[in-house]
GUVODREN-106379 format. One record per atom (N, C-alpha, C): residue in three letters; atom name; x, y, z. Coordinates in steps of 0.2 Angstrom, whole numbers, always signed. Example, Ala and Ser with C-alpha at 12.3 -4.5 7.8 and 13.67 -1.06 7.14 Angstrom:
2
<aa ALA; at N; px +66; py -28; pz +39> .
<aa ALA; at CA; px +62; py -22; pz +39> .
<aa ALA; at C; px +66; py -16; pz +39> .
<aa SER; at N; px +64; py -11; pz +35> .
<aa SER; at CA; px +68; py -5; pz +36> .
<aa SER; at C; px +64; py +0; pz +39> .
***
This chain:
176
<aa UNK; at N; px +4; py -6; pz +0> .
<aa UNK; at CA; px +0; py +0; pz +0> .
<aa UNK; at C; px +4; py +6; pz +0> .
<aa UNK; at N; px +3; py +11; pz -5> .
<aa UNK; at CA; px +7; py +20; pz -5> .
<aa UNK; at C; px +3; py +21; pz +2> .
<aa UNK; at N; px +12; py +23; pz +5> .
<aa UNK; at CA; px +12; py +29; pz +10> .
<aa UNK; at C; px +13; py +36; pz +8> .
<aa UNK; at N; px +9; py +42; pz +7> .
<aa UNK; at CA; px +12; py +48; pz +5> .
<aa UNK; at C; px +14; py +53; pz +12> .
<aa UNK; at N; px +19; py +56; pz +11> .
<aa UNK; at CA; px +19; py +60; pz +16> .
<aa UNK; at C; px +19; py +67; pz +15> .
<aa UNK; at N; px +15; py +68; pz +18> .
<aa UNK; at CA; px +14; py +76; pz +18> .
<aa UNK; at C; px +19; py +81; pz +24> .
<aa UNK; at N; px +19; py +88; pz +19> .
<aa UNK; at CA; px +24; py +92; pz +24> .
<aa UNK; at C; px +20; py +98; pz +23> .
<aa UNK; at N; px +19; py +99; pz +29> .
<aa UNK; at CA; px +15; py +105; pz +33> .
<aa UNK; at C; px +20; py +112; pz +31> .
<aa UNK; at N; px +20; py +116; pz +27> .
<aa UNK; at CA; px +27; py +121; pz +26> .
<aa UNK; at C; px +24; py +129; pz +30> .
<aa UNK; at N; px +18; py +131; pz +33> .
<aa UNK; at CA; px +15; py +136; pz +33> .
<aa UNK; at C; px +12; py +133; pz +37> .
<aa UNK; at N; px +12; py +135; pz +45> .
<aa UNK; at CA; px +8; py +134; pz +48> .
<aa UNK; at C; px +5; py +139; pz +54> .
<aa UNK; at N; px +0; py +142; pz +58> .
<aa UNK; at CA; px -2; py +146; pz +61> .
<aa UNK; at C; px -6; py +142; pz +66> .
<aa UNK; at N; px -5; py +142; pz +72> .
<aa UNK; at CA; px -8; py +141; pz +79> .
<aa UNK; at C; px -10; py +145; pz +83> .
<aa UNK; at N; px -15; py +145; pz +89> .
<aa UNK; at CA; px -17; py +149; pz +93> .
<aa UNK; at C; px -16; py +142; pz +98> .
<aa UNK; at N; px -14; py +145; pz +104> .
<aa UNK; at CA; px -13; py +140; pz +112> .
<aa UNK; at C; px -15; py +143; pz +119> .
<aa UNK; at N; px -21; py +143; pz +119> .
<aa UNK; at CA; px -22; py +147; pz +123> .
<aa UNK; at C; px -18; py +143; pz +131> .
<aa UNK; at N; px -16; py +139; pz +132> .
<aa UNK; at CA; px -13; py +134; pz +138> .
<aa UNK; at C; px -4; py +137; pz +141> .
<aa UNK; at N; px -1; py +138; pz +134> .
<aa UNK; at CA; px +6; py +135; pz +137> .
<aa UNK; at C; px +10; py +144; pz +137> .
<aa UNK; at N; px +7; py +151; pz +138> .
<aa UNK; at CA; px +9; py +156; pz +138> .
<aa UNK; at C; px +1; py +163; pz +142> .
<aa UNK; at N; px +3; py +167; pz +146> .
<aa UNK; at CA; px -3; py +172; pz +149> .
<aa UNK; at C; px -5; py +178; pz +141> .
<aa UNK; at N; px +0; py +178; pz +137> .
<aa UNK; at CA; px -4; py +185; pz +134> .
<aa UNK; at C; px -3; py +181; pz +127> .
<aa UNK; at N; px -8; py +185; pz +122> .
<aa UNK; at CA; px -9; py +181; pz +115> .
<aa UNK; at C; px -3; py +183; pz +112> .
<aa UNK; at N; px -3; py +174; pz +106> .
<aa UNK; at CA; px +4; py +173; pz +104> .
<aa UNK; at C; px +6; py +169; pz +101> .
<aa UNK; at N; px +3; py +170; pz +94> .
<aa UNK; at CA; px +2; py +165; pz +90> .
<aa UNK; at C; px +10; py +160; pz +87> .
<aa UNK; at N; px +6; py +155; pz +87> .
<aa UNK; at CA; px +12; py +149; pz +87> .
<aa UNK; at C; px +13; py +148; pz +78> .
<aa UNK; at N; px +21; py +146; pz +77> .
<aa UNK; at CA; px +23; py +146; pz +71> .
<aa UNK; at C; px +24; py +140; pz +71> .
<aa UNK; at N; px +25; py +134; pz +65> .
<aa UNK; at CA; px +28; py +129; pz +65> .
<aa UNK; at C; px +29; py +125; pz +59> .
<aa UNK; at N; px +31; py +118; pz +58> .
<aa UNK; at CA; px +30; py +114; pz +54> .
<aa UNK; at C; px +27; py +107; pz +57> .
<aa UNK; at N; px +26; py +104; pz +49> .
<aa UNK; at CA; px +23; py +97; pz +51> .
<aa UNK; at C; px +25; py +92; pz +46> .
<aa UNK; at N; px +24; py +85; pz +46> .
<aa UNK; at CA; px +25; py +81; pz +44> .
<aa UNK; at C; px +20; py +75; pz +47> .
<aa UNK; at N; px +19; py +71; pz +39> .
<aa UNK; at CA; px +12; py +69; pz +42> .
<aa UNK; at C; px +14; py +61; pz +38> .
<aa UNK; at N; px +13; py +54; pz +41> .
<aa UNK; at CA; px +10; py +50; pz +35> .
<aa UNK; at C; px +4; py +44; pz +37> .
<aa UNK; at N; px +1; py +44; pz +29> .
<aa UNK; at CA; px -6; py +40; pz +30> .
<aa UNK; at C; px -4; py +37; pz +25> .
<aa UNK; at N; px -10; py +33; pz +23> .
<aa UNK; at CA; px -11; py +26; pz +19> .
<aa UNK; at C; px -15; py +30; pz +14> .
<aa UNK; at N; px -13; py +30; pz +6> .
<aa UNK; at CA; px -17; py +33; pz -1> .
<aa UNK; at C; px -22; py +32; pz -1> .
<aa UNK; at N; px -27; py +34; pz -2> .
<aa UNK; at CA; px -32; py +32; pz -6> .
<aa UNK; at C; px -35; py +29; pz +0> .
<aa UNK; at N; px -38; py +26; pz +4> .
<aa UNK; at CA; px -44; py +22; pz +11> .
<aa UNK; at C; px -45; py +29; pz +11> .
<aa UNK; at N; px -53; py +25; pz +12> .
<aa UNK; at CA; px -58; py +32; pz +15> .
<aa UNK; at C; px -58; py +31; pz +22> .
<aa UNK; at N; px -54; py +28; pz +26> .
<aa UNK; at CA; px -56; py +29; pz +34> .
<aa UNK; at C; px -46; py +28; pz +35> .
<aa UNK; at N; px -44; py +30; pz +32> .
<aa UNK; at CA; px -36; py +28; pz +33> .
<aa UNK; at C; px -33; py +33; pz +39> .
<aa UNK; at N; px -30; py +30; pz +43> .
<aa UNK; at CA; px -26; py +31; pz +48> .
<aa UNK; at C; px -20; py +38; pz +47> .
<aa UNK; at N; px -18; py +44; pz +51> .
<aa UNK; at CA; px -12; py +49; pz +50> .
<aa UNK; at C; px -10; py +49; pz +55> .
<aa UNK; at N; px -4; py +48; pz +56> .
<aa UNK; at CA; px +2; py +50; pz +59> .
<aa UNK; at C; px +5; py +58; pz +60> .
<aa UNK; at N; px +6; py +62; pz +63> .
<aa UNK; at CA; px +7; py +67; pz +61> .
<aa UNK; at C; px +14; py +71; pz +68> .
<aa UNK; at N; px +17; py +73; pz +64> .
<aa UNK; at CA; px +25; py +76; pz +70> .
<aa UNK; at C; px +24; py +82; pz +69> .
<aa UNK; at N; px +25; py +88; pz +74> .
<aa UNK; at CA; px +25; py +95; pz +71> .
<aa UNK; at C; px +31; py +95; pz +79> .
<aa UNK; at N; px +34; py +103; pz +74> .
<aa UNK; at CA; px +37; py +106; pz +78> .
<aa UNK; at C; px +36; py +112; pz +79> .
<aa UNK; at N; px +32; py +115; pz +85> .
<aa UNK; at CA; px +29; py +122; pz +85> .
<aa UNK; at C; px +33; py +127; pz +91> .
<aa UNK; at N; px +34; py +133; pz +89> .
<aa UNK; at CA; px +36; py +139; pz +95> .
<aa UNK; at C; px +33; py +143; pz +93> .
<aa UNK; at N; px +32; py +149; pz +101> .
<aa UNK; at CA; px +30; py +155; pz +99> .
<aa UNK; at C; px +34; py +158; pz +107> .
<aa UNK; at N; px +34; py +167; pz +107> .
<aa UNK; at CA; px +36; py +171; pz +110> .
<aa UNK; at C; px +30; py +174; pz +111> .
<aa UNK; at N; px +30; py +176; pz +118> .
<aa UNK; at CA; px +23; py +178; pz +121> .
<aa UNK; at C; px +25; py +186; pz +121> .
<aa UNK; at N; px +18; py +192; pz +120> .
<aa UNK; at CA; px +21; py +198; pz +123> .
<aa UNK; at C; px +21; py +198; pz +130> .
<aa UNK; at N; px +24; py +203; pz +132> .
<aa UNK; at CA; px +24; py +204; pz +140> .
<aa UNK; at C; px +19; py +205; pz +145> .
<aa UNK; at N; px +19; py +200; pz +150> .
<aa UNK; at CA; px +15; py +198; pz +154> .
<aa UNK; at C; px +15; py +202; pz +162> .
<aa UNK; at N; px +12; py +207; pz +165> .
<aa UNK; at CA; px +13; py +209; pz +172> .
<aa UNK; at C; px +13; py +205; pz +177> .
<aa UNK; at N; px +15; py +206; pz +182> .
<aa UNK; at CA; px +13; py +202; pz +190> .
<aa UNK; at C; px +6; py +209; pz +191> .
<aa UNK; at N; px +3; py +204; pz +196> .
<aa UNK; at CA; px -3; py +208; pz +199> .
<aa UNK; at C; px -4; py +214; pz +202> .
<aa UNK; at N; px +4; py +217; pz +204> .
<aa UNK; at CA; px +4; py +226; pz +203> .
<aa UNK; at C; px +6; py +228; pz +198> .
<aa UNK; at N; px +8; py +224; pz +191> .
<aa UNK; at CA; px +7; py +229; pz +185> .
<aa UNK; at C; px +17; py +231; pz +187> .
<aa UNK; at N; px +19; py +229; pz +189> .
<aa UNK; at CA; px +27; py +234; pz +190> .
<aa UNK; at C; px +32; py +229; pz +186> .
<aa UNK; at N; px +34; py +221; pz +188> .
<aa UNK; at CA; px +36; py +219; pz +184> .
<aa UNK; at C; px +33; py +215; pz +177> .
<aa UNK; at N; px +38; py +214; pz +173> .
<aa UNK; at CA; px +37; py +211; pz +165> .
<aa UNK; at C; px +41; py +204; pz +166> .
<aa UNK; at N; px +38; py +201; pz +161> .
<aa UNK; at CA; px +41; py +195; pz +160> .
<aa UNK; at C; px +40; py +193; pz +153> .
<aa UNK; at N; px +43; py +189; pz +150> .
<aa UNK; at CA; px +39; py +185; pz +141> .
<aa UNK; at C; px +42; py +179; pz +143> .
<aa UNK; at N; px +37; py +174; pz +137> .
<aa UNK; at CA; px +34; py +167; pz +140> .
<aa UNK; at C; px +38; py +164; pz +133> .
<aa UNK; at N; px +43; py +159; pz +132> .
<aa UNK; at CA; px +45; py +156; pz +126> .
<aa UNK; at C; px +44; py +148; pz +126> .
<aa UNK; at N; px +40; py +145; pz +122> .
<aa UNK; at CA; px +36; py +141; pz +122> .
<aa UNK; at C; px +38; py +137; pz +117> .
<aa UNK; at N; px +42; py +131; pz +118> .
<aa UNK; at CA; px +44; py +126; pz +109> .
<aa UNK; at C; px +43; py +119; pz +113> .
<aa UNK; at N; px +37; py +117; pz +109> .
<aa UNK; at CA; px +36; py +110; pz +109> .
<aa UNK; at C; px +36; py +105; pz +104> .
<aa UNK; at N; px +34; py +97; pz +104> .
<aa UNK; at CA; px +34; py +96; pz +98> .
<aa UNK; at C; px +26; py +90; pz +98> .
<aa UNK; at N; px +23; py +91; pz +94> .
<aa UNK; at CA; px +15; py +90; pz +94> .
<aa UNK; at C; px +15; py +83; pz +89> .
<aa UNK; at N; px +15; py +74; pz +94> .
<aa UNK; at CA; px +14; py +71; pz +88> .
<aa UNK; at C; px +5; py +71; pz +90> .
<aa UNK; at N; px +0; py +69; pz +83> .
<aa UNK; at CA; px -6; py +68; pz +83> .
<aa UNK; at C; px -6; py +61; pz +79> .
<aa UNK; at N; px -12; py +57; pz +83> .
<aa UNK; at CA; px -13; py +53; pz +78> .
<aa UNK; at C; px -20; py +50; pz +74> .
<aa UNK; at N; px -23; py +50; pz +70> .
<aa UNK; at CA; px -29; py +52; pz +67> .
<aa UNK; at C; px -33; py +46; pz +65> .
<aa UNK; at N; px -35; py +41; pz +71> .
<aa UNK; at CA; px -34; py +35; pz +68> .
<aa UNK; at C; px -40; py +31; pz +63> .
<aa UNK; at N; px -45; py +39; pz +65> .
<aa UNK; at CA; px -52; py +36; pz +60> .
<aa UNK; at C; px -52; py +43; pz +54> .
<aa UNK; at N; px -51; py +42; pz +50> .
<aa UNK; at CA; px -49; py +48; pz +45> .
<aa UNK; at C; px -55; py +47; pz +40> .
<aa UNK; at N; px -60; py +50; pz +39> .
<aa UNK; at CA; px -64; py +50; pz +34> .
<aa UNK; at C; px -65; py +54; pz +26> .
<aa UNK; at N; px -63; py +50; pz +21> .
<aa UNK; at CA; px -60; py +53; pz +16> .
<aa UNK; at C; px -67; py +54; pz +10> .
<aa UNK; at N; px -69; py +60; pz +8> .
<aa UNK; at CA; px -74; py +62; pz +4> .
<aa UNK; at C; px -72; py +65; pz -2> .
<aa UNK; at N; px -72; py +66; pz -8> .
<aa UNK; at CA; px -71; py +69; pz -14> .
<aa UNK; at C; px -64; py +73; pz -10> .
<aa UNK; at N; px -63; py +78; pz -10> .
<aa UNK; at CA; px -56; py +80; pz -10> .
<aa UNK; at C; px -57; py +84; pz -2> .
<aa UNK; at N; px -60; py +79; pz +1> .
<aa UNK; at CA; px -60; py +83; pz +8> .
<aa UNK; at C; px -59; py +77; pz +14> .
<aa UNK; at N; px -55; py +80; pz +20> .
<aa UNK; at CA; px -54; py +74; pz +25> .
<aa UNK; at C; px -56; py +78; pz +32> .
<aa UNK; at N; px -59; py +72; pz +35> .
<aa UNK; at CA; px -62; py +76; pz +42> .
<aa UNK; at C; px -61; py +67; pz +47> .
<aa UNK; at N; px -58; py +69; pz +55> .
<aa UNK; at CA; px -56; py +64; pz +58> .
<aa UNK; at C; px -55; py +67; pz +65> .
<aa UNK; at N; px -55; py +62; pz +72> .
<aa UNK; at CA; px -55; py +65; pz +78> .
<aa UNK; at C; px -48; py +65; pz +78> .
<aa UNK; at N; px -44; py +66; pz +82> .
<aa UNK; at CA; px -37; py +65; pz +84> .
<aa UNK; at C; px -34; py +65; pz +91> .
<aa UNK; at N; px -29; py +60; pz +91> .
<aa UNK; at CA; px -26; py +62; pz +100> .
<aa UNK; at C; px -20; py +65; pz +98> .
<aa UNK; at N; px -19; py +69; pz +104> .
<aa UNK; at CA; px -13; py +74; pz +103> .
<aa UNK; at C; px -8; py +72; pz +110> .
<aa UNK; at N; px -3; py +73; pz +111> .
<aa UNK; at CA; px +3; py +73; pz +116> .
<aa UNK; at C; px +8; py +79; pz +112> .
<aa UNK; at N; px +9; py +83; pz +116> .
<aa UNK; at CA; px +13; py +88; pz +115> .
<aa UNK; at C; px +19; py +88; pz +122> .
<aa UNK; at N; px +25; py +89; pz +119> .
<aa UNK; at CA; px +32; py +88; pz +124> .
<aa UNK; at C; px +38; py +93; pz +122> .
<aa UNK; at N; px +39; py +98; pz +128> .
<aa UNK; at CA; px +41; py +104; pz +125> .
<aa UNK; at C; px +43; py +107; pz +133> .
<aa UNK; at N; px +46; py +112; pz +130> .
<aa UNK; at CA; px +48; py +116; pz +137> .
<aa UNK; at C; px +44; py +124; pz +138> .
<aa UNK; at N; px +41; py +127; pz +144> .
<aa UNK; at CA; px +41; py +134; pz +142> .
<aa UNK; at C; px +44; py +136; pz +148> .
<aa UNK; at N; px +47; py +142; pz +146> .
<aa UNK; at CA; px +52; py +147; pz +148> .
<aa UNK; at C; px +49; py +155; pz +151> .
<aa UNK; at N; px +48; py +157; pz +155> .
<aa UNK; at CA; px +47; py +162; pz +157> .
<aa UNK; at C; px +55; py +165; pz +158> .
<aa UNK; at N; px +55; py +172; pz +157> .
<aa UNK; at CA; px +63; py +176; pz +156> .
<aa UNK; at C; px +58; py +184; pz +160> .
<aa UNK; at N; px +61; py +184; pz +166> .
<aa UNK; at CA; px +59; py +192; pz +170> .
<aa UNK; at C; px +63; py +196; pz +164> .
<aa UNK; at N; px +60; py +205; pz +164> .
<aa UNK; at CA; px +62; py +206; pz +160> .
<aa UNK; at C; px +64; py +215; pz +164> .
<aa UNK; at N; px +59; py +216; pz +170> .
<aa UNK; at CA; px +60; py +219; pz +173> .
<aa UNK; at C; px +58; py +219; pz +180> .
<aa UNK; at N; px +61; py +221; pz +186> .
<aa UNK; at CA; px +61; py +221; pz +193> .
<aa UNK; at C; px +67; py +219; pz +195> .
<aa UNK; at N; px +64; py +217; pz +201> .
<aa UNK; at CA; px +71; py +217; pz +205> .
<aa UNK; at C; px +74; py +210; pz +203> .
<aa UNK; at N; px +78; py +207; pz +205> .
<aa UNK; at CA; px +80; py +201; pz +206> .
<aa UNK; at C; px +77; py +197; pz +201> .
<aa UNK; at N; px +78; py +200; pz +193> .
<aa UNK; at CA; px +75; py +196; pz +189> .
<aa UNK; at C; px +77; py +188; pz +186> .
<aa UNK; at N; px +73; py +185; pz +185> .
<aa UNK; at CA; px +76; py +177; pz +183> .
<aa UNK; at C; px +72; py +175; pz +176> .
<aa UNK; at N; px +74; py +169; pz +176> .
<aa UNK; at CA; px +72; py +163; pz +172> .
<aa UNK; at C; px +71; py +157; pz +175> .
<aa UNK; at N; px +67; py +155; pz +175> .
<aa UNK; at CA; px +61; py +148; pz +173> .
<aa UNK; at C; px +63; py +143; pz +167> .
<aa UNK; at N; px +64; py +138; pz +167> .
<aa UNK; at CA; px +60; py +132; pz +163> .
<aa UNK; at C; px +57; py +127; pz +165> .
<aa UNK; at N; px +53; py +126; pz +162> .
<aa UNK; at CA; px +48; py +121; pz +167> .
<aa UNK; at C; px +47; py +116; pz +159> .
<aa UNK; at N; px +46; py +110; pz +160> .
<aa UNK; at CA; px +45; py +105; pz +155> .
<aa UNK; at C; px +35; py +106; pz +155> .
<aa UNK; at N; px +37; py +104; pz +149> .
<aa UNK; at CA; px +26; py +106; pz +146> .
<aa UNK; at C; px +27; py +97; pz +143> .
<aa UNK; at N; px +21; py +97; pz +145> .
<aa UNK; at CA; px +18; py +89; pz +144> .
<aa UNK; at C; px +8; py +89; pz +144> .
<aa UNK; at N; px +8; py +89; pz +140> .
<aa UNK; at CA; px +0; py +90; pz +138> .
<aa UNK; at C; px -2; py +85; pz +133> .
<aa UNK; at N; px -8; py +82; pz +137> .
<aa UNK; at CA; px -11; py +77; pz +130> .
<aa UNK; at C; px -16; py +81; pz +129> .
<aa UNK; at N; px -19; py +79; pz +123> .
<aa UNK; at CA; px -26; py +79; pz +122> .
<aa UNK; at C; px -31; py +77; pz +116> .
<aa UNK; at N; px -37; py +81; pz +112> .
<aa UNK; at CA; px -39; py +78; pz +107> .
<aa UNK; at C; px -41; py +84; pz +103> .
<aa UNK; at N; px -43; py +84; pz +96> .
<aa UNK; at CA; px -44; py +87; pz +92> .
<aa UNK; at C; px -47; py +85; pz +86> .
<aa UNK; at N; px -53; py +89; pz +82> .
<aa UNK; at CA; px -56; py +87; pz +77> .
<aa UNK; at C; px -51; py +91; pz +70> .
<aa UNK; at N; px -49; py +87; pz +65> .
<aa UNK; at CA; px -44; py +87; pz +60> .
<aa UNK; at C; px -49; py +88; pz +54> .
<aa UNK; at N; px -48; py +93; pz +50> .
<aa UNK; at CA; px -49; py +95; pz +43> .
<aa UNK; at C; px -48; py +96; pz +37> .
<aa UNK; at N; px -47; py +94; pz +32> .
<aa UNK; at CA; px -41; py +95; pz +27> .
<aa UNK; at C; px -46; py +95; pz +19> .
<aa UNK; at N; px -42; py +99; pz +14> .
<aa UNK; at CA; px -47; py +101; pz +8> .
<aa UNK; at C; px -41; py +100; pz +2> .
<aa UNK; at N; px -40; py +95; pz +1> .
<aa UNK; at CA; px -35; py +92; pz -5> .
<aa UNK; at C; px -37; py +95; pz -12> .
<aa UNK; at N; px -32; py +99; pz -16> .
<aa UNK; at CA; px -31; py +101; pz -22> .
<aa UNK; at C; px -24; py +99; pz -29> .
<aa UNK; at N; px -26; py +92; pz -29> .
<aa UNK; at CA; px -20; py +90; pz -32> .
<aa UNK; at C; px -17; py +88; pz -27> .
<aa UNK; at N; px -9; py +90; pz -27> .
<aa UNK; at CA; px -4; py +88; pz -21> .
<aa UNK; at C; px -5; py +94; pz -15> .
<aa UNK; at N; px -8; py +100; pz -17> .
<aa UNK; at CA; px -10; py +106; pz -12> .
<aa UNK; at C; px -13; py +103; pz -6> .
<aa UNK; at N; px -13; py +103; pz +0> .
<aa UNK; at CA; px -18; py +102; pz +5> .
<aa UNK; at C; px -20; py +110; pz +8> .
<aa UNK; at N; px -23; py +110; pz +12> .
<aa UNK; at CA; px -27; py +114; pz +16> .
<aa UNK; at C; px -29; py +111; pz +24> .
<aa UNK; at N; px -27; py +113; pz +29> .
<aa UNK; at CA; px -28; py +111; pz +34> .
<aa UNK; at C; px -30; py +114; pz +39> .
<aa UNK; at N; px -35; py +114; pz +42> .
<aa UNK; at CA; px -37; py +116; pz +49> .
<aa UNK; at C; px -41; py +109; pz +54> .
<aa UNK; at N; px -37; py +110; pz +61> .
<aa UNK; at CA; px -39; py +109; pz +69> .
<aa UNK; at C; px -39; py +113; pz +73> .
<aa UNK; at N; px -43; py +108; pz +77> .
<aa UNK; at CA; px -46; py +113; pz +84> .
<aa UNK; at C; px -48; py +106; pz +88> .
<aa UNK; at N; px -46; py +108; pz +96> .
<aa UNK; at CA; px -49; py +104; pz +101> .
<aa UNK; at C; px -44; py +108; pz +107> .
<aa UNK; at N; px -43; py +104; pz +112> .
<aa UNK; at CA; px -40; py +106; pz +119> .
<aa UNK; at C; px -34; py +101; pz +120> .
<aa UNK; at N; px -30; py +103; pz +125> .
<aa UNK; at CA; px -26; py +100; pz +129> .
<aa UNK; at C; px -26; py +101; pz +136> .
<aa UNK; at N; px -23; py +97; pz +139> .
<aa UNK; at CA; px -23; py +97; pz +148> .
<aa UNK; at C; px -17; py +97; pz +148> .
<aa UNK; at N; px -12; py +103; pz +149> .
<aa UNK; at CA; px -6; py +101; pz +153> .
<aa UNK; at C; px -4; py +97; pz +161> .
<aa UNK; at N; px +0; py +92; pz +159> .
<aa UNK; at CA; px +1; py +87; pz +165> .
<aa UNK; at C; px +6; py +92; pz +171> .
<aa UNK; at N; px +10; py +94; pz +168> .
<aa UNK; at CA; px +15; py +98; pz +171> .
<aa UNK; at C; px +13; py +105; pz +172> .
<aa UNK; at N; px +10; py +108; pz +176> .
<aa UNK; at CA; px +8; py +115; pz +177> .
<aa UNK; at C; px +13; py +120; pz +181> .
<aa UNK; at N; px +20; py +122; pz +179> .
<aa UNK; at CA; px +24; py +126; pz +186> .
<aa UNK; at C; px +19; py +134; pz +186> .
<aa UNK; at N; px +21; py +134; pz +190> .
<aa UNK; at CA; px +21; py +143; pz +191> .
<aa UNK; at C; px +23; py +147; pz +191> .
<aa UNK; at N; px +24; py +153; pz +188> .
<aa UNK; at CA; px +31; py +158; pz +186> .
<aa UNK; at C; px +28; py +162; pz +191> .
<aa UNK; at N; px +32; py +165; pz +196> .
<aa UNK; at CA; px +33; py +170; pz +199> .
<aa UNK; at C; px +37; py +174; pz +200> .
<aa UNK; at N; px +35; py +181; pz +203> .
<aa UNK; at CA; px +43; py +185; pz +205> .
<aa UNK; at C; px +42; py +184; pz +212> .
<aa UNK; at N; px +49; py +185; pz +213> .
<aa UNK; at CA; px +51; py +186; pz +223> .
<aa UNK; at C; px +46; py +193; pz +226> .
<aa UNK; at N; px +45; py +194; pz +231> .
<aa UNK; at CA; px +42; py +188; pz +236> .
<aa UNK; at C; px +37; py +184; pz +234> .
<aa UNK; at N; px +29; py +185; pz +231> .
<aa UNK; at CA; px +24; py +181; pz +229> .
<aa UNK; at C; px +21; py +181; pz +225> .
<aa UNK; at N; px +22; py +188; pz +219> .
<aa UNK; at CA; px +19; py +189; pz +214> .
<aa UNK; at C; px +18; py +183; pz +209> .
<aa UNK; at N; px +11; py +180; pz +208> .
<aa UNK; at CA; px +12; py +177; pz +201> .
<aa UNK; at C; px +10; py +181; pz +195> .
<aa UNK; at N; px +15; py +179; pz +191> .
<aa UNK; at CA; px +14; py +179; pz +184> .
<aa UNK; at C; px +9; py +175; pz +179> .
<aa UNK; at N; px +12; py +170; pz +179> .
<aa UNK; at CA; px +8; py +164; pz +175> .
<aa UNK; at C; px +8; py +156; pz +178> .
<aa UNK; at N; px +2; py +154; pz +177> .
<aa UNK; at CA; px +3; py +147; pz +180> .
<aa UNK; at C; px -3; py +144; pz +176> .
<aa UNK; at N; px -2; py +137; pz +171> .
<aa UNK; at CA; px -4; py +137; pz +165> .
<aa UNK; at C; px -10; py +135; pz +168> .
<aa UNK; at N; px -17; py +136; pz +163> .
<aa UNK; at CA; px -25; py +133; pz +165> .
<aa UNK; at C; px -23; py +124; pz +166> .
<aa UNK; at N; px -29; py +124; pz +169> .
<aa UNK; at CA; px -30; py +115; pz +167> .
<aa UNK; at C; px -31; py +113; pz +161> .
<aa UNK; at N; px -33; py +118; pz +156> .
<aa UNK; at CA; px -36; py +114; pz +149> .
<aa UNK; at C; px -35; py +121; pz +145> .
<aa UNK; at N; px -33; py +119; pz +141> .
<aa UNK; at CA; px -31; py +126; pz +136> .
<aa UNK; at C; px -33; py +124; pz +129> .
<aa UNK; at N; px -36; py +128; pz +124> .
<aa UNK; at CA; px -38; py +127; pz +117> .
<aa UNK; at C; px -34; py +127; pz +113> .
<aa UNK; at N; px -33; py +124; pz +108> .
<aa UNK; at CA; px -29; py +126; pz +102> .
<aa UNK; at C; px -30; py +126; pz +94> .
<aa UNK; at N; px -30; py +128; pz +93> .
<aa UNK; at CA; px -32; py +130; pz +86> .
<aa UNK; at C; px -25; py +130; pz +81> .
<aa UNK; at N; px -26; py +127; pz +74> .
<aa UNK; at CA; px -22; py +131; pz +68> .
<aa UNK; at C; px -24; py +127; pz +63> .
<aa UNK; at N; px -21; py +131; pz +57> .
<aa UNK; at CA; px -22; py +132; pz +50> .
<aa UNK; at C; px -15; py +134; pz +46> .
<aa UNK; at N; px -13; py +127; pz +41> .
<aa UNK; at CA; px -8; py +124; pz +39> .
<aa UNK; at C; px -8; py +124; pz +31> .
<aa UNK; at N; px -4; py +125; pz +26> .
<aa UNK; at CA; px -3; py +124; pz +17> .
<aa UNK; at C; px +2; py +119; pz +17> .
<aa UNK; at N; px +1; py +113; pz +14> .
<aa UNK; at CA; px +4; py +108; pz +14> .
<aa UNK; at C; px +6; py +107; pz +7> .
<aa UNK; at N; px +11; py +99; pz +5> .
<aa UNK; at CA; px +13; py +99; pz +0> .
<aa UNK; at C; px +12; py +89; pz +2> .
<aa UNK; at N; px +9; py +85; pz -3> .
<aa UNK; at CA; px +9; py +78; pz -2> .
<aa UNK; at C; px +14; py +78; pz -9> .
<aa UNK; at N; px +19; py +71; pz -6> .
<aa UNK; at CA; px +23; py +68; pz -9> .
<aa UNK; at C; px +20; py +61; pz -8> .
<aa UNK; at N; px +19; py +57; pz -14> .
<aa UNK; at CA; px +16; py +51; pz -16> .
<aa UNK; at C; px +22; py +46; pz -19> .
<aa UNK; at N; px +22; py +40; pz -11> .
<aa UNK; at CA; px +27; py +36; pz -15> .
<aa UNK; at C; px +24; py +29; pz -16> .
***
C-alpha cells in the first residue's frame, strides 16, 4: 500500500494553555497515511514555537515573556475521506519546554519548566492536487503546570487545566 507524506510548510496556531498574553504559534509538520482508504489512519510530527508579549505580575510593576517550543505528535486513527475533503477525531501529546525570562524588577530570573500535555482534536483538510489545506481545533490538559513567579509572591503565570488550540496549515503531499 502507497504511504504519502505530507509536509506541513505554513503553519499558524493559537494555544491558549502554554503562555498568559496572546501569541500565535509558528511551526511545521509532517504527516504520513495510507493513499487512497476512505477511513485511513495519519500519523502526524509537528514542531511548533512561539514568544509571548509581556506579561505583568498583579501590581502591573514587573514584566516578564513566555518562550514556548514543543513538539505535537497527533494521531488520526479514524480519517474520513470524501471527494477531495478529510475530516477525523485526533489524539494529541505535546512535549516541550516553556520558559518564562523576567524582564524587569528586581532580582530578575528565568524559569524552565517542562510542558507535557495530551489531548484531542477534530482534524480537517481540503486536497487540491498535491496542495492540502488544513485546519484543527480541540484542547489539551497540561500534566506539568509550574508557576512563574517574581520574589516575594507575585504570580505571573501558572498554565490553565485545559487550554484550546487552534491552527491552519498549506501543505505539500509527496506520493510514493
Amino acid at each position: 500500500m502507497n504511504r504519502p507524506m505530507s509536509i506541513r510548510w505554513a503553519q499558524h496556531s493559537i494555544h491558549t494553555a502554554a503562555r498568559p498574553t496572546f501569541a500565535p504559534a509558528f511551526g511545521v509538520a509532517a504527516s504520513v497515511r495510507a493513499l487512497r482508504a476512505a477511513t485511513a489512519p495519519e500519523l502526524r510530527l509537528e514542531a511548533l514555537g512561539s514568544v509571548s508579549g509581556r506579561a505583568h505580575d498583579a501590581a502591573g510593576i514587573a514584566q516578564a515573556r513566555f518562550v514556548w517550543m514543543s513538539s505535537r505528535t497527533s494521531l488520526c486513527a479514524f480519517r474520513v475521506t470524501w471527494n477531495s475533503m478529510e475530516l477525523g477525531p485526533c489524539a494529541v501529546l505535546e512535549l516541550g519546554v516553556l520558559r518564562g525570562v523576567g524582564l524587569t524588577g528586581t532580582n530578575r530570573q528565568s524559569q524552565t519548566g517542562l510542558w507535557l500535555a495530551p489531548g484531542a482534536l477534530l482534524f480537517w483538510a481540503l486536497r487540491h492536487g498535491n496542495a492540502r489545506l488544513s485546519a484543527e481545533s480541540g484542547f489539551v490538559a497540561p500534566l506539568e503546570r509550574d508557576q512563574f513567579i517574581f520574589n516575594p509572591n507575585s504570580e505571573v503565570f501558572y498554565p490553565p487545566s485545559l487550554g484550546f488550540i487552534a491552527e491552519v496549515g498549506l501543505g505539500w503531499t509527496f506520493e510514493g
